[in-house]
C-alpha positions as CSV (number, residue, x, y, z in Angstrom):
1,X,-26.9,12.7,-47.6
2,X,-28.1,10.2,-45.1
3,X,-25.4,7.9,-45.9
4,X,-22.9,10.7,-45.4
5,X,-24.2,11.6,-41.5
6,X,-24.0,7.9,-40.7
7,X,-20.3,8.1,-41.9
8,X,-19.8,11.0,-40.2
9,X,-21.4,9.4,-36.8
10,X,-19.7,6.3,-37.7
11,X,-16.1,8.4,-37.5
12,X,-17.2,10.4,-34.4
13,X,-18.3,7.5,-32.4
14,X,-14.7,5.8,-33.2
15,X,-13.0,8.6,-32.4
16,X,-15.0,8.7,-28.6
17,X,-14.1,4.6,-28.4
18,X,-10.4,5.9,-29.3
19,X,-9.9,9.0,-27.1
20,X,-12.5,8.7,-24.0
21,X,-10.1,6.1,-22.0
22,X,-7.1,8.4,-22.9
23,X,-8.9,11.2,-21.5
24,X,-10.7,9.6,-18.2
25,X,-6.7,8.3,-17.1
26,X,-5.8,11.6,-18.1
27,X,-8.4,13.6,-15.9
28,X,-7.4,10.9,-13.2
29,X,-3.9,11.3,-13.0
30,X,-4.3,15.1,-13.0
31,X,-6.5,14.7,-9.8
32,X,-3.9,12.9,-8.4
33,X,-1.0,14.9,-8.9
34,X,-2.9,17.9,-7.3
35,X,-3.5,15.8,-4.6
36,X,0.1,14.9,-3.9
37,X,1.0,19.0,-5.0
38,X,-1.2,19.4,-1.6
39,X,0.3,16.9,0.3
40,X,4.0,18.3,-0.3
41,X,3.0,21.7,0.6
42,X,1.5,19.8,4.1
43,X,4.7,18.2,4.7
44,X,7.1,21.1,4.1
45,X,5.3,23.0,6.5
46,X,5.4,20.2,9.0
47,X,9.0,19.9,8.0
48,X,9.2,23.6,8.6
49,X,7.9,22.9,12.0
50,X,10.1,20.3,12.5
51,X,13.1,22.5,12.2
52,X,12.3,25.1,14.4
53,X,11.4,22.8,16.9
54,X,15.3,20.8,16.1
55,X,16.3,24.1,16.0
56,X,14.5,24.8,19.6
57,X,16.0,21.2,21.0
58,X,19.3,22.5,19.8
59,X,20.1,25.8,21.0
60,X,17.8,27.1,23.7
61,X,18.2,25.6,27.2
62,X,15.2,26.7,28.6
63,X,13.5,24.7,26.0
64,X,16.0,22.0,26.5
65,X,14.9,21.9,30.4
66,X,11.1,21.9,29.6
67,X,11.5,19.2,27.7
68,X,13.9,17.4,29.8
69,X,11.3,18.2,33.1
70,X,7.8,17.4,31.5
71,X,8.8,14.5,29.3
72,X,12.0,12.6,31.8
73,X,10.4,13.8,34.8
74,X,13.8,14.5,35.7
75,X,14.0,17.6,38.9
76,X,16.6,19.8,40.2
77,X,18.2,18.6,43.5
78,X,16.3,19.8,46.4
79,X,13.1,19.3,44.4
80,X,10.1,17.6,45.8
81,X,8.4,16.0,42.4
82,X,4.3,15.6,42.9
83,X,2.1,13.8,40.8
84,X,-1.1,14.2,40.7
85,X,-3.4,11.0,39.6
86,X,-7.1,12.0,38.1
87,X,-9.9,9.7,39.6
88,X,-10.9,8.6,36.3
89,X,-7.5,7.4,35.5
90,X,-5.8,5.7,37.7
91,X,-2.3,4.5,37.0
């Protein structure tokens, strides 16, 4: 009988050696595929963003002249442009 359990123990300890790497790489790679799952879902909805804001760029000229007048500095003619420095940064 004792002979017998230490066979059995003998066969279940192999089996552990055998499967336990197999199963670590597996648990590993699954927590890495749910971490890119999440990072696609983050980047479609920046993509999503993306468009609208292509989209924006595009087709509305109101947008078009925001953009144009906060990021070119650009004016209409007759405009007086003013800047306004901060005193902690001063240019």
């Amino acid at each position: 009988m004792l002979r017998k359990a230490f066979w059995l123990f003998g066969i279940a300890l192999f089996l552990l050696v055998i499967f336990l790497p197999g199963y670590t790489k597996l648990q590993e790679l699954k927590d890495r595929n749910y971490d890119l799952e999440v990072k696609i879902r983050r980047l479609n909805v920046d993509n999503a963003l993306l468009q609208q804001e292509l989209n924006k760029v595009e087709n509305d000229p109101v947008y078009q002249e925001k953009i144009v007048r906060e990021k070119m500095g650009v004016v209409r003619k007759g405009e007086i442009p003013i800047r306004i420095i901060s005193k902690e940064r001063k240019e």
